[in-house]
N, C-alpha and C positions, 0 to 999 in steps of 0.2 A: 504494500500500500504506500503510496505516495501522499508526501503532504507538503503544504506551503511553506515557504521559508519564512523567518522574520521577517523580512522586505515585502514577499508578496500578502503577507498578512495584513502588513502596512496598508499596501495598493490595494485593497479590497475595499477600506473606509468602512470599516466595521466602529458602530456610534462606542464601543469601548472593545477593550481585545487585553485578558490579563496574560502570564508567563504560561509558559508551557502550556501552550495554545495547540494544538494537529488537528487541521481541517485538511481532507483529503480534496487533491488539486481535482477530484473527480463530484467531488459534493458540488452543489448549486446554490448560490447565495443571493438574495433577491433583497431590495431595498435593505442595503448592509447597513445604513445608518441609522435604520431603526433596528440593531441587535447589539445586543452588547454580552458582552461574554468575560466571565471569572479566570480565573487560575485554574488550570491544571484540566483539560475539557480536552476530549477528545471524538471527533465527528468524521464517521468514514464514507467509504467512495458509496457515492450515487443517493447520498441524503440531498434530501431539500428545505432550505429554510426559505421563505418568503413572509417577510417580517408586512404589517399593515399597518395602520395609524397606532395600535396602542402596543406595536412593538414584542420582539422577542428576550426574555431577560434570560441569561443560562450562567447557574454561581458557577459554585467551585467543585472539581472531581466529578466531572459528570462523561457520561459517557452516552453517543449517540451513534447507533450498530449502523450497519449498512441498511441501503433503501430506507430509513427512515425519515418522515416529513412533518415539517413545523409549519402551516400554512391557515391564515386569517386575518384580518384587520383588527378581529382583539387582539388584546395582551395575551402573551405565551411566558409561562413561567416556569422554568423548570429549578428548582430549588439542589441547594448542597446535595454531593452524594446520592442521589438517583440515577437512574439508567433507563435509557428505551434500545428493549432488544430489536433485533432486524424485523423490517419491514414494520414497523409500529408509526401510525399517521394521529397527529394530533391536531385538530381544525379547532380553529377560534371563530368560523365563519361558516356557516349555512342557507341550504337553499330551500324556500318552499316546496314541499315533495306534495303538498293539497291540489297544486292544478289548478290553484286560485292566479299564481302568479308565474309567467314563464320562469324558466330557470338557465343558465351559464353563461359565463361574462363574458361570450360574444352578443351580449341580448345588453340593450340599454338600459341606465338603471331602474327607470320609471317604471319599466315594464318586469320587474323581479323582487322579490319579496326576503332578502338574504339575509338574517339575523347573524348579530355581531356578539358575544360574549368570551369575557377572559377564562382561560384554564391555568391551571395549577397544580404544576408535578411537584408534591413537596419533597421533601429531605428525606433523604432513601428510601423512598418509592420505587419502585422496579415495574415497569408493562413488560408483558412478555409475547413475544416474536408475533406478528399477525394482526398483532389489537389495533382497536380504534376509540379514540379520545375524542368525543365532540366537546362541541362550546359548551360554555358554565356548569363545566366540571372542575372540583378540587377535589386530588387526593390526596388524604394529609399525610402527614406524617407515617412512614413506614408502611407504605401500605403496597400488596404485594397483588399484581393482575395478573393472572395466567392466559398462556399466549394464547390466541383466536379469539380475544371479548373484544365484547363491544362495550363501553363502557360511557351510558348515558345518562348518570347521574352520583352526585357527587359520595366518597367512598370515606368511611370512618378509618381513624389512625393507626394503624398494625393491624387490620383487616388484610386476608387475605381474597380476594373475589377473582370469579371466571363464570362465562358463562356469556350470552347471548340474550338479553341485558344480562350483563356482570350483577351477581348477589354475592354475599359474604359467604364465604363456604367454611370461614374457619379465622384461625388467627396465627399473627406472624410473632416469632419471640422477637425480646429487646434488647439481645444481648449486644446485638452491633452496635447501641449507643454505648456500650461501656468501651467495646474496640475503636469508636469513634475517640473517644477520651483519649485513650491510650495511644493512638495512631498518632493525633494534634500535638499530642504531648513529646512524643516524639519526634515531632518534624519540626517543631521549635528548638528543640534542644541540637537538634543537626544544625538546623539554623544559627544559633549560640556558636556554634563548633567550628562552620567556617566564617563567621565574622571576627572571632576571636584569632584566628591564626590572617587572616586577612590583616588583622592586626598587627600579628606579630610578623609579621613577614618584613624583612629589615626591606628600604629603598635601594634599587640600585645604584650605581653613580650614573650623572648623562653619561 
């Protein structure tokens, strides 16, 4: 898998872009200045993001599989430490499916009836492979989708759900918040480790 350099991360105009950034040079990036992106995010070949008025937000440690799509004029939020496995579509925008109003945006707006709202991947949250995330959905915290759901309405915090509407089938443990602790804990003190010798590193002469 191929991914952007620094420079062409730059040339994208992405509205924020933190360290250790890999967007594969095969992903598709649509109104980049409305996305802005964390620390440590990795997004591979043949995803799609196409950011809309209320924009794509993506923290930190997140991981975005192949064929995977971020696509709406809401806001898209994908929160610390979550993941969307392959081929997982999440829409902040829809079409009337009633037949009251045409539907797809080679049709004028007047003439379609396309509802706007935000989703929200919280904090290790996981979808898995196939799913689908429509609009004014949030799943909170820790909450685990098995892959082929559909998932059209919002999901409680360490629920595990699947299913065609997605229901609760069960519950996810919580031990990855204490791995979460210990991981942060750790990467700080790494952090410590080479500022500290950055430090100590005597200057050369010119």
């Amino acid at each position: 898998m191929s991914f952007h350099s620094n420079q062409e991360l730059a040339d994208l105009g992405l509205g924020a872009c933190g360290d250790d950034v890999q967007i594969s040079t095969k992903a598709s990036i649509h109104n980049a200045k409305n996305i802005r992106i964390g620390n440590h995010v990795r997004i591979d070949d043949f995803c799609v993001l196409s950011a809309g008025e209320g924009g794509i937000e993506i923290g930190n440690f997140i991981h975005v599989a192949v064929f995977s799509s971020l696509i709406g004029a809401g806001r898209i939020t994908l929160q610390d430490f979550c993941g969307l496995a392959s081929h997982t579509s999440v829409y902040s925008s829809n079409d009337d499916y009633s037949g009251v109003h045409m539907t797809n945006p080679t049709v004028p707006q007047e003439f379609t009836g396309v509802t706007h709202a935000p989703v929200t991947i919280g904090r290790h949250a996981i979808v898995g492979a196939g799913s689908v995330v429509l609009p004014d959905v949030i799943l909170e915290e820790g909450v685990a989708v098995g892959a082929l759901s559909l998932v059209n309405r919002s999901c409680q915090a360490f629920g595990v759900y699947a299913g065609r509407p997605a229901r609760r089938i069960g519950n996810r443990k919580r031990d990855l918040l204490e791995l979460e602790s210990l991981f942060l804990r750790q990467t700080a003190a790494r952090r410590q480790e080479i500022v500290r010798g950055t430090r100590a590193t005597p200057k050369t002469a010119p």
